[in-house]
N, C-alpha and C positions, 0 to 999 in steps of 0.2 A: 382577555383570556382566549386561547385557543378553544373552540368547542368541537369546529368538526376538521376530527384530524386525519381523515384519509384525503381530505382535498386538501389541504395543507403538508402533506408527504408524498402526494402523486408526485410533483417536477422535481423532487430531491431522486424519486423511484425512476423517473424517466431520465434524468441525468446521470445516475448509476450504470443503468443500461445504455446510455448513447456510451459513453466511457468503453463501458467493457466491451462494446463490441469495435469500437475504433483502434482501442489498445491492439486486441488481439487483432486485427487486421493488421495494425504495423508489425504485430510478431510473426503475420505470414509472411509478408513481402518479402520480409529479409531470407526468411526460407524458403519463398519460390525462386528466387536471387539464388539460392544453395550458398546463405552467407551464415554466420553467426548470429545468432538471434540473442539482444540483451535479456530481451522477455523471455520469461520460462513461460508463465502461465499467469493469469488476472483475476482478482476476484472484486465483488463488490457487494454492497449491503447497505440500507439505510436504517438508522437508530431507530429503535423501536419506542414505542409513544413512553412504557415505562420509564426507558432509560433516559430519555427526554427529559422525561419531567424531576427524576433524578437526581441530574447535571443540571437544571434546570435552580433545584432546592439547594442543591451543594455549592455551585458555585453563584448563586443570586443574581441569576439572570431572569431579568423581565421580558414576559413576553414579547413588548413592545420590540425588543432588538434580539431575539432569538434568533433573525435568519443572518445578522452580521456577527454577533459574539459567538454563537457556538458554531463554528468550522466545520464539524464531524459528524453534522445531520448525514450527509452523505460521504461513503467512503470505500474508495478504491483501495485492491492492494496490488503491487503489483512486483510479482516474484522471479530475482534472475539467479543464475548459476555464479557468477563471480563480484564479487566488489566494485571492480572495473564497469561490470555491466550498470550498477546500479550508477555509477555519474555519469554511463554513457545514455542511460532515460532522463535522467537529470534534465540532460544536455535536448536531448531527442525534445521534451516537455517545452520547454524552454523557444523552441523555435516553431511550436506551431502557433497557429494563426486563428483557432479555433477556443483556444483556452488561455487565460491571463495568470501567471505565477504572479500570486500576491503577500505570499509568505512562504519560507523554506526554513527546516533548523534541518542542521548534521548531527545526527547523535551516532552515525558511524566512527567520527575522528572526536567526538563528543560523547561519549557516551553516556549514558543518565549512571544516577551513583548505585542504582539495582542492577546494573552492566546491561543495562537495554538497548539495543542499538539499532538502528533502522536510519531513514532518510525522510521528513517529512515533509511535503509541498500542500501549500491551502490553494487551489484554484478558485480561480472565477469563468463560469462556463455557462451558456445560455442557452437556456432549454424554449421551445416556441409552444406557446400553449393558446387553445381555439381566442380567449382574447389580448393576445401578444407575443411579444419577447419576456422571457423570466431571465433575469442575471440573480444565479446563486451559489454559493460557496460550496465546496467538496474537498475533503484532504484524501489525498493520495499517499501512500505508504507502502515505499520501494525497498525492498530488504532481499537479502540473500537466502537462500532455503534454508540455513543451516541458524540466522536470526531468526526466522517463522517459528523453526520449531521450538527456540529455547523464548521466543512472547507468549507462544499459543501455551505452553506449561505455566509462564510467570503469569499469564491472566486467566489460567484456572484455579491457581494456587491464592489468588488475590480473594476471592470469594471465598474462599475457607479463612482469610487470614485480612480481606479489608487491608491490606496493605500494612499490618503491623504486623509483619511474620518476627516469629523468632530468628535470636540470634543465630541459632544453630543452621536456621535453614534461609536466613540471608545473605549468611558467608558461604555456602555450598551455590547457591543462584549466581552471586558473583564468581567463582570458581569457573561455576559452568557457562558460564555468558565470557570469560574471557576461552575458555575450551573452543566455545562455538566458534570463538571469532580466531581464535589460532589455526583451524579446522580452515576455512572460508581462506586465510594467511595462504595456507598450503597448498590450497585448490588454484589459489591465481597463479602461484610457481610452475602448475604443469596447466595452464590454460591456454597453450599454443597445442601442447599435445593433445589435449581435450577436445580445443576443435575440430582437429584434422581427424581424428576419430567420428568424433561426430558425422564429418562430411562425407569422408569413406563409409557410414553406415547410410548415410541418405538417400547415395547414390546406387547402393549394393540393393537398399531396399527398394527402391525404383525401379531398377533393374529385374526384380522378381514379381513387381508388381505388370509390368510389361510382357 
């Protein structure tokens, strides 16, 4: 059994932070570039000891294998403006040389039967700690602004409702989870104008800051 768990959470905590701070550099470059950037914006978090042990009781995981069965000790999110963008990280993820994709589901062309949709990747990413190398898992979850806000409602509503929401109000979730993603449809229709906007604004605000 786990006893002391803030040394057992530091390399999930310090693999959070190497993450987000690598991500958000690839989301500069591409706008020092004055190109398109997939990345809106990054966040990250690691499960707290509660919720741990939790998932822990719920799904009957022994401690023995908690750092390979449960995937979401640490977890990145990582937020883009269009659909496109989000296989264009996919794709980005995919080719670096610092982290291993060891698992992916598409619940964008997939979507779960509560209309959830996002992109998920389990990495393997290795953090160096005073006696070694740690190789430990992290899921990453890449969505469109317009998925965030309709997960971040669906996993408020989950605690009120433990996931057996009424009828009433899981036919409205699905409504609005296909709303979001028709929303997200329409945004990638004008995302050649979007950019050039964008760029025209980057450059205009450069120009003022000079």
């Amino acid at each position: 059994m786990i006893t002391d768990w803030d040394t057992f959470l530091w390399p999930y905590n310090e693999a959070v932070n190497e993450l987000k701070v690598k991500f958000r550099a690839l989301r500069q470059s591409f706008l020092t570039k004055g190109e398109h950037s997939p990345i809106e914006f990054v966040v990250g978090r690691v499960k707290t000891v509660d919720s741990i042990k939790e998932k822990m009781q719920r799904r009957v995981i022994s401690p023995d294998v908690i750092e390979t069965d449960m995937q979401d000790i640490a977890g990145i999110r990582i937020m883009c403006q269009f659909v496109d963008d989000i296989y264009r990280v996919v794709d980005l993820l995919h080719a670096r040389d610092d982290l291993e994709v060891v698992e992916e589901r598409d619940y964008i062309q997939n979507a779960k039967p509560s209309g959830y949709r996002s992109y998920h990747m389990v990495v393997a990413y290795t953090v160096y700690l005073s006696e070694g190398a740690k190789r430990l898992l992290a899921e990453i979850q890449i969505r469109t602004l317009a998925m965030n806000f309709w997960a971040t409602v669906e996993h408020t509503l989950n605690y009120k409702y433990q996931g057996g929401y009424p009828e009433d109000i899981s036919e409205r979730l699905k409504r609005t989870a296909e709303a979001a993603y028709q929303l997200d449809e329409e945004m990638s229709s004008i995302r050649n104008e979007v950019k050039e906007a964008q760029k025209i604004f980057t450059k205009n605000k450069g120009k003022e800051k000079s």
